[in-house]
VMD Tcl script that draws the C-alpha trace (Angstrom):
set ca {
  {0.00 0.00 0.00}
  {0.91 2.98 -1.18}
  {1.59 5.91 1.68}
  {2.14 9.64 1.92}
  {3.79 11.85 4.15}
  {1.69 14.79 5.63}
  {4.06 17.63 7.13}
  {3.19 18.91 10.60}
  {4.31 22.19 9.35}
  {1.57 22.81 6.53}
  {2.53 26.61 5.75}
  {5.99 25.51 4.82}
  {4.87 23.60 1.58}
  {4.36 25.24 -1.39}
  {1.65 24.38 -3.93}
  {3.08 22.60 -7.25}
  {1.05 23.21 -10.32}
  {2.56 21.87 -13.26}
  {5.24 18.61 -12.59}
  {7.43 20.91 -10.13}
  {6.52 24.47 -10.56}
  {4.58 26.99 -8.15}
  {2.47 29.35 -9.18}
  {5.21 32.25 -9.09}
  {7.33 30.53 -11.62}
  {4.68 29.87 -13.99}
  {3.75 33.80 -14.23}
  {7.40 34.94 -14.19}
  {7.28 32.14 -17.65}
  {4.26 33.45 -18.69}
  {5.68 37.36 -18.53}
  {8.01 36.68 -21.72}
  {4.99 35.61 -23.51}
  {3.26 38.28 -23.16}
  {5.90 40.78 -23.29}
  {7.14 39.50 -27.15}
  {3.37 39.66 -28.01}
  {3.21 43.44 -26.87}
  {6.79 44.26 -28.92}
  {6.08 42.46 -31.90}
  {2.30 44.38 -32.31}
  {3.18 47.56 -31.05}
  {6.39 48.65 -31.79}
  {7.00 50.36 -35.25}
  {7.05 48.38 -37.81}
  {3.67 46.40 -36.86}
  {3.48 43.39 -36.83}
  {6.93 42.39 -38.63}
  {9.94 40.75 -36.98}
  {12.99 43.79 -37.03}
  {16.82 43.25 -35.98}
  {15.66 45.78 -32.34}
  {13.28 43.86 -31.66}
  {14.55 40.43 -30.96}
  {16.81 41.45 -27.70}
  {14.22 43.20 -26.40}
  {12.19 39.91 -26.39}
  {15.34 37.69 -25.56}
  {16.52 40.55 -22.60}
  {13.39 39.72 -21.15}
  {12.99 35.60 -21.51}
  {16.49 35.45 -20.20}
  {15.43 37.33 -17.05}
  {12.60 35.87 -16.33}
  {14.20 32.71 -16.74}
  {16.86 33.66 -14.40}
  {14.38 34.69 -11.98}
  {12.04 31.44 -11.69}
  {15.26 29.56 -11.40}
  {15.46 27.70 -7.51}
  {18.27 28.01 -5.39}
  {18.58 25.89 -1.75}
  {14.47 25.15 -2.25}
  {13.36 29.10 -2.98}
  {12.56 31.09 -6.11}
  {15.58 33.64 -6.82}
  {12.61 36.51 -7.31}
  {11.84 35.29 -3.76}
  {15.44 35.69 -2.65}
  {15.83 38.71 -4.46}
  {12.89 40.38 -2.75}
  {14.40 39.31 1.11}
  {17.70 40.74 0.08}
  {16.31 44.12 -1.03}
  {13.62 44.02 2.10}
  {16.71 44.07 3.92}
  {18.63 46.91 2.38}
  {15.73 49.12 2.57}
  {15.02 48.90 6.62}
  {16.56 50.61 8.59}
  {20.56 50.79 9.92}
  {20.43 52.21 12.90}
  {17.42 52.15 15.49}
  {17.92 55.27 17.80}
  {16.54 54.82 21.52}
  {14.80 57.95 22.90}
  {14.05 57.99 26.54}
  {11.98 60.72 26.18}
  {9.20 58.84 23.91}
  {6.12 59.35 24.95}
  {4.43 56.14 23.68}
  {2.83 54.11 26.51}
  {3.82 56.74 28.88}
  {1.03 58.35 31.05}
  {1.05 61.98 30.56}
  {-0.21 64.36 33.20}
  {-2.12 67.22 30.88}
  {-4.18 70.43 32.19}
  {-7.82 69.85 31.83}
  {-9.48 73.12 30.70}
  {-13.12 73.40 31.44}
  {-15.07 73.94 28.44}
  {-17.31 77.34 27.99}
  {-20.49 78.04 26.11}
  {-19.99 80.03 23.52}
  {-23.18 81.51 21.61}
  {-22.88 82.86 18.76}
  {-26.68 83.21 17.43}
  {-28.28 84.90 20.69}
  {-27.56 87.13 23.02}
  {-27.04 86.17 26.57}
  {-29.72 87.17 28.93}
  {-28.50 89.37 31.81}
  {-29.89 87.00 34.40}
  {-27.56 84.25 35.16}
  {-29.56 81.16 36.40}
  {-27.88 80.19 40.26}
  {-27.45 76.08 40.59}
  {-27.45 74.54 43.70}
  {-24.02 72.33 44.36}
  {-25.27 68.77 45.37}
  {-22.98 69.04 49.10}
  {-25.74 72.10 50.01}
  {-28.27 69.31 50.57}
  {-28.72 68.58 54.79}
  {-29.12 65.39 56.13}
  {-32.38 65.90 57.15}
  {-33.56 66.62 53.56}
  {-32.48 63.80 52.46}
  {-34.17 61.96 54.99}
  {-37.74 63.61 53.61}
  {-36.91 62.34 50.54}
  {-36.06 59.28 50.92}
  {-39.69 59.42 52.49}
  {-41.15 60.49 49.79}
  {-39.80 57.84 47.23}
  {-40.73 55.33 50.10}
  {-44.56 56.50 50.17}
  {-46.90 54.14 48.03}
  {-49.17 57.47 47.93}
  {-46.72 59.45 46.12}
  {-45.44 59.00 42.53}
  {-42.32 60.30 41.08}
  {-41.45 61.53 36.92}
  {-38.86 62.61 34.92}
  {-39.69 64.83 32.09}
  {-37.46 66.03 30.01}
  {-37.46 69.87 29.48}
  {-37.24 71.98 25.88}
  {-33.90 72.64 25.91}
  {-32.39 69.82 27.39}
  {-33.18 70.54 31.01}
  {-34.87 67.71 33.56}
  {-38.13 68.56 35.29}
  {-38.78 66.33 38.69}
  {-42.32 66.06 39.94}
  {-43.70 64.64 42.93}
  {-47.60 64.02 43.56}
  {-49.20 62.75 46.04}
  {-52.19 60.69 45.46}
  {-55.51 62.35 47.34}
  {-58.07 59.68 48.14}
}
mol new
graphics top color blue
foreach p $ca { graphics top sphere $p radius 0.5 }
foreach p [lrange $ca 0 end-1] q [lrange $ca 1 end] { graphics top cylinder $p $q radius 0.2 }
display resetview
């Protein structure tokens, strides 16, 4: 019986397509092809074989020949692109301490104003009440009155954004 060896590794084998070609070498043997097809029916004179045009065509074969050639189990276009991958990174790497990635940064935080530009500003200025000027004892009442089956509580929200509270107490 007939057996066949399945790599553990499965990203390290390439794909043959035709007897031991990949797919890279076949278009690198298909770009002469093309390439002789576009010089012999474009460039002057059309469509007739001329003494320039043959290198042109054979320039090109012989590279792409070269190029879909293997060397130690790799395409030398493959090899070609690592080398040139490596001379365009860079030489030196320069460590400043004074990077502010994944540092925490202590910024100002302005507080934002209003600014109106459509109306004018009313002369009275509306006076909130800070949540600490509450007393114990008013909270206390209401607590109370959230408690109280009697009473019922809303939220209603106001024309221009503002929240109206209402209590009511039930009369029966």
């Amino acid at each position: 019986m007939r057996t066949q060896i399945i790599p553990a590794q499965i990203t390290t084998v390439e794909d043959k397509i035709a007897g031991n070609l990949n797919l890279t070498q076949i278009f690198l043997l298909m770009v002469p092809v093309f390439w002789s097809t576009i010089v012999y029916g474009l460039f002057a004179p059309r469509l007739q074989l001329s003494w320039y045009k043959l290198p042109l065509i054979a320039l090109v074969l012989f590279l792409c020949l070269i190029l879909s050639l293997r060397l130690k189990g790799k395409v030398v276009a493959n090899w070609l692109l690592v080398i040139l991958r490596y001379n365009i990174r860079p030489q030196y790497y320069l460590f400043d301490k004074n990077d502010s990635f994944l540092r925490t940064q202590d910024l100002p935080i302005f507080e934002k104003k209003p600014r109106n530009l459509f109306r004018k500003t009313s002369a009275k200025k509306q006076t909130k009440m800070a949540a600490s000027s509450f007393s114990i004892g008013d909270l206390v009442k209401l607590e109370g009155l959230l408690a109280d089956p009697k009473s019922s509580f809303s939220l209603k929200s106001g024309k221009r954004g503002g929240l109206d509270v209402a209590f009511e107490q039930d009369q029966k």
